[in-house]
N, C-alpha and C positions, 0 to 999 in steps of 0.2 A: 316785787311787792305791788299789790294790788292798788290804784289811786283811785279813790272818791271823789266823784263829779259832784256838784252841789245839786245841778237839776234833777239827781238821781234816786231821792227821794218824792219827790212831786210824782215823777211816773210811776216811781212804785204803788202809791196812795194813787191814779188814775188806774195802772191794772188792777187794784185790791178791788175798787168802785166799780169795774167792770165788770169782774169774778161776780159783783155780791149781786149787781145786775142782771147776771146772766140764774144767777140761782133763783133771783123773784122769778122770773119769765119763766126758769121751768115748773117751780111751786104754781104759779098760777095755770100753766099748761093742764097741771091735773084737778081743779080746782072744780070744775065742771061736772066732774064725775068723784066724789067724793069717796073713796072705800068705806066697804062696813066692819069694823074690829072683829077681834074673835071672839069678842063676848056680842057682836050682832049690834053694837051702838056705832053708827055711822061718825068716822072720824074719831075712834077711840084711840091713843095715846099708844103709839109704839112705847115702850116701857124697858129701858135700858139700865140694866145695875151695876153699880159701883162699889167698888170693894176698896177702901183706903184705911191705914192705920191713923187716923184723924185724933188720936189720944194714944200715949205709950210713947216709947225712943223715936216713931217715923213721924209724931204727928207735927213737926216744924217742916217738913219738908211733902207730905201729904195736903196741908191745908191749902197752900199755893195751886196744887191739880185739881183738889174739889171745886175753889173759885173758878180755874179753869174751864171745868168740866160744865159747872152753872151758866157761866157765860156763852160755852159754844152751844147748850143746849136750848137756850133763851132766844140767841140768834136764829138758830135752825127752825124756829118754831114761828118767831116774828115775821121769818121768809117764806110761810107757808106748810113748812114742818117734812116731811116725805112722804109721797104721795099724798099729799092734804091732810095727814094725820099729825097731832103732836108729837115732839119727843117728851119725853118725862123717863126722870131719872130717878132712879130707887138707889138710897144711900145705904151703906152699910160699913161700919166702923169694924176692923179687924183686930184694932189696937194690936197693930205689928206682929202678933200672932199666928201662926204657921194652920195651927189647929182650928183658932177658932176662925181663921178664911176660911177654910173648909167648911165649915159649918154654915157661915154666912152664906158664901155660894152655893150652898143646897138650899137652902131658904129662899133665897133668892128666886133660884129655880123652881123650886117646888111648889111654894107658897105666894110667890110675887109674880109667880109667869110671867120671866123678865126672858127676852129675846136672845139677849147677849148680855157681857159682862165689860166690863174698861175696871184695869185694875188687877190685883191687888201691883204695890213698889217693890216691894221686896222680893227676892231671889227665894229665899223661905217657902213665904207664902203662895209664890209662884208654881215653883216646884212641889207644892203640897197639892194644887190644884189637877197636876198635868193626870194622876189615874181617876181623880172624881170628872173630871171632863167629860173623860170617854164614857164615862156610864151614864151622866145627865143630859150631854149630846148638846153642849151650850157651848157657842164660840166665846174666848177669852183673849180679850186683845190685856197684856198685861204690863206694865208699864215697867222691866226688869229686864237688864241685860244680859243676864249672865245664857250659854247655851242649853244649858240645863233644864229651863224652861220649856224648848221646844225641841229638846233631841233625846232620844231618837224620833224620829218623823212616823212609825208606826202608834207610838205611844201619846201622839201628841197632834193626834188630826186636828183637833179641837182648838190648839195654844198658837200664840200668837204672839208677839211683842214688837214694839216701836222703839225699842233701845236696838242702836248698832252694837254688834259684837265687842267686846273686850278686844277682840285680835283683831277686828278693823280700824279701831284705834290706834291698836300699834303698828299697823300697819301704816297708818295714816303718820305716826311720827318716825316710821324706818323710814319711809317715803321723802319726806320732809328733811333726814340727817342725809339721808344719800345726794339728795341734789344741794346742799350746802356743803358738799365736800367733807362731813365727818366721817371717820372710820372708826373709833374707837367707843362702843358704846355702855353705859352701865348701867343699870337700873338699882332704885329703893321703894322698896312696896311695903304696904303696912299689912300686917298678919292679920289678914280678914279676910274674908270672901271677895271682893274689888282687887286687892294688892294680890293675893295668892294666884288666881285666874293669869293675870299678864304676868307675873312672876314665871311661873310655868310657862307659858305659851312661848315666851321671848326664847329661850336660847332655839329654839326648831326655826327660828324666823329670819334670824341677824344674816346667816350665812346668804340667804338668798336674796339681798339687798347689797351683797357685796362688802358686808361689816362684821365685826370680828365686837365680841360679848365680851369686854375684860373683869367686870364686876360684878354681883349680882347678893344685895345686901338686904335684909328684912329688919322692920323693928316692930316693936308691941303695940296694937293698933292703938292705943292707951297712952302711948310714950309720949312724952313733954321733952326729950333732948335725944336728937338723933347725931346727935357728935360724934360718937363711938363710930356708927355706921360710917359715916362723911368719910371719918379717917380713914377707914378700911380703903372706899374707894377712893379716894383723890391720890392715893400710894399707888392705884392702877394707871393714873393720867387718863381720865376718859375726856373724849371730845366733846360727848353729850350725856348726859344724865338724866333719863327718864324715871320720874317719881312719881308713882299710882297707890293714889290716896286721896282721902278726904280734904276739904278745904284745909280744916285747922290743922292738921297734921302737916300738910302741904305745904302752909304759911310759916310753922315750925322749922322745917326743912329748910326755907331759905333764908328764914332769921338766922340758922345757925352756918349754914355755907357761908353767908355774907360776913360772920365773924369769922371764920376759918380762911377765906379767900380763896375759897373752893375754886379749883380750875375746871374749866370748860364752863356749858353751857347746862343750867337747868330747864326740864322741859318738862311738866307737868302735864299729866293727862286730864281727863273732861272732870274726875271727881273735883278740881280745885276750880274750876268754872264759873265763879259768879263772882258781884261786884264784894264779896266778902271775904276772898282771898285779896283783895286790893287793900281792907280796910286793916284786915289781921296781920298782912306781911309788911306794910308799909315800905318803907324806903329798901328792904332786904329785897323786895319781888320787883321791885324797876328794872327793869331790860331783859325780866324772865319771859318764856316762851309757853304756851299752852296749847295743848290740843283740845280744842272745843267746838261747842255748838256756835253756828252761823249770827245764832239768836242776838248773841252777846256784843255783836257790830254790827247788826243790821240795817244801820243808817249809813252804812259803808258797803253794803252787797250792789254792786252791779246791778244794773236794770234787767240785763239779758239773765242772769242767774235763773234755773227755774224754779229758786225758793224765793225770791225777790215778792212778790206781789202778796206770796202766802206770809213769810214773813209781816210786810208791811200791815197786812190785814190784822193778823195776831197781835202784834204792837201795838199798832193804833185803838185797835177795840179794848185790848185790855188797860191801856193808859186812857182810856177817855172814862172806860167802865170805876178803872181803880185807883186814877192818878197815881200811877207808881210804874217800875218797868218791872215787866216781866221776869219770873226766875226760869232756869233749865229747864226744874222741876212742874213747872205751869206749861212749859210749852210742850212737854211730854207727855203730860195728861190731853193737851190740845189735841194731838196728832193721835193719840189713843183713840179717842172718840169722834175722831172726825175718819178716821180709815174703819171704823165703825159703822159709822153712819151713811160714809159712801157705799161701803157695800151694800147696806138695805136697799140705800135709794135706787143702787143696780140690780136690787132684786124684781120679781115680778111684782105688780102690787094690789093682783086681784085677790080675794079677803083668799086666807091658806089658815092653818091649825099652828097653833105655836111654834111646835117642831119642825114645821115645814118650814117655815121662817128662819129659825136658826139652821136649820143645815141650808139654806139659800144664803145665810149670812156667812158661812162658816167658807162653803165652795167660791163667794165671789171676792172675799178673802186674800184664800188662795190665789186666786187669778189676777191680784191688784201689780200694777206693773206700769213702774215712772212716775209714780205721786208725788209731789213734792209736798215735802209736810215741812215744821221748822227746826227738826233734826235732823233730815235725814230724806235721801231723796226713794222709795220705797218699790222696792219691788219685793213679791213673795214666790215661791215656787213650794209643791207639792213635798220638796227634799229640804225646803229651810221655809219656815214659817218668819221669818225676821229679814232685816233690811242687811245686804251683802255687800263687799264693799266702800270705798272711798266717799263716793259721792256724796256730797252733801256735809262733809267734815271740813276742818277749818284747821287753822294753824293761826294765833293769836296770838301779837306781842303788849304786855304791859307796857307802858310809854307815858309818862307823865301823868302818871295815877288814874289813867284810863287804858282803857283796849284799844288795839289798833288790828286789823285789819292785815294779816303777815300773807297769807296763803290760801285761798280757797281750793276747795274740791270738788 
């Protein structure tokens, strides 16, 4: 188990101030020689569009990445902006609509001559995007996990996303039961699009971790009593018990294990991830395990971690900007538009046609490799638009009604 040094946040808040240093020095480096926009006004505003269901079922969990998305693009702009130009962000409300993101993202494109897109959350609206891509020719970093979004790799030159895979997750918690000596594993997923994805994936996987599937139980993504299910597997004796699902359903789950005296171990994946599985499961989720984002102990990340400084920097600016701590869902729109914005800034920056901008943004994309963002440490290739592997995943124990620090990766 990972220990936390106390001086270890001071350095990370000294790397963060470095980072931000070194970004004035380069904003000023271009500063001299000023670009002229596409529309020919010296220093016209890179114009970057946002697709969030900020109204409808997403909009409690949308509104956290719009603040997000304001704050990084406020900062980027304060420091000089890219290549001496602003950022400015064009909003667009999808209201969790499959359909009407479509829409919006043509609009966007057509109408806002917006460069790029950050956005849409949902898998949906994600997936609705991937063949208007290819014919508006606009890169879309989308803030959605599922593979769906960016596969197949012909159909999806354009798609992009800052969520790790479903199946790096559980890879991340097969990882995590093998070196704790489980062998017996079972999973409870809730009947959605989140729970169906690792529900599937898992039985292809257990075997080659050296673990043997004994259970594998679904409930109504709806369900208020997952009792029925519990019974089914605790009758298998699983070592560990992985449950993919949303907070409340999540919190559910181990109010009712904790009446049943569920055996083994519950292990929740990233959907139950914030301080609101703490507050919903109370004394039932004490000693549970989670696989989550970095974000959620980041006052506990190691100095050497290569997410430590990026971290610190996200925390700090959003707790000083919002007095409050950051959600998952805030730091995923963060790294959305900041893997965004770096590719512009590695674009060329002498004045080009709009189009030539986004297929600069779309190629240098592609080519981003070792980023550390505060999910997830990033590389892309030509065959996976999205973040591969472990790194940058976590392994997290509740512990006296806080997070603690179990396992990094």
């Amino acid at each position: 188990m990972n220990t936390f040094r106390t001086s270890a946040r001071g350095r990370l808040r000294t790397a963060a101030l470095a980072i931000a240093m070194l970004l004035v020095a380069a904003a000023c480096s271009t500063a001299c020689s000023v670009p002229t926009g596409d529309d020919g006004r010296a220093g016209a505003p890179y114009r970057i569009g946002v697709l969030l269901g900020l109204t409808g079922a997403d909009a409690a969990v949308s509104r956290p990445g719009h603040r997000a998305l304001q704050l990084y693009a406020q900062r980027t702009t304060a420091l000089g902006g890219v290549h001496g130009r602003p950022v400015e962000l064009v909003v667009a409300d999808t209201g969790g609509d499959a359909g009407r993101a479509a829409d919006e993202y043509r609009r966007l494109v057509v109408e806002e001559d917006v460069v790029a897109v950050v956005g849409p959350g949902s898998r949906t609206e994600a997936v609705a995007l991937r063949p208007l891509s290819r014919t508006l020719r606009t890169p879309v970093t989308a803030m959605a996990g599922a593979d769906g979004v960016i596969s197949p790799p012909a159909e999806a030159r354009y798609m992009f996303t800052q969520v790790p895979a479903r199946v790096e997750a559980l890879r991340a918690q097969l990882t995590y039961a093998r070196e704790q000596g489980w062998r017996r594993v079972a999973i409870l997923s809730s009947d959605d699009d989140h729970g169906r994805e690792a529900a599937h994936a898992l039985p292809g996987m257990t075997a080659g971790f050296g673990l043997e599937l004994v259970g594998n139980q679904v409930f109504p993504a709806d369900a208020i009593d997952m009792t029925p299910q519990l019974t089914t597997l605790a009758a298998t004796r699983p070592d560990v018990t992985l449950v993919w699902s949303a907070a409340l359903p999540t919190a559910i789950v181990s109010r009712n294990a904790f009446v049943l005296g569920y055996p083994g171990v519950l292990f929740p994946a990233s959907g139950a991830a914030g301080a609101h599985y703490i507050g919903l499961g109370g004394d039932a989720v004490e000693g549970t395990l989670l696989q989550g984002p970095k974000m959620l102990v980041s006052d506990q990340i190691p100095a050497d971690d290569p997410q430590g400084p990026v971290l610190a920097d996200f925390v700090d600016a959003w707790e000083v900007e919002y007095g409050t701590r950051p959600s998952p869902a805030a730091a995923g729109a963060w790294d959305a538009v900041h893997l965004t914005v770096e590719a512009l800034r590695a674009t060329d920056p002498a004045p080009t046609g709009s189009q030539e901008t986004r297929d600069a943004i779309r190629d240098r994309l592609e080519r981003t490799t070792g980023v550390p963002g505060t999910l997830a440490v990033y590389t892309f290739t030509p065959e996976r638009h999205g973040p591969a592997g472990i790194a940058g995943l976590a392994v997290i124990r509740v512990d006296g009604g806080r997070f603690l620090l179990e396992q990094a990766y």
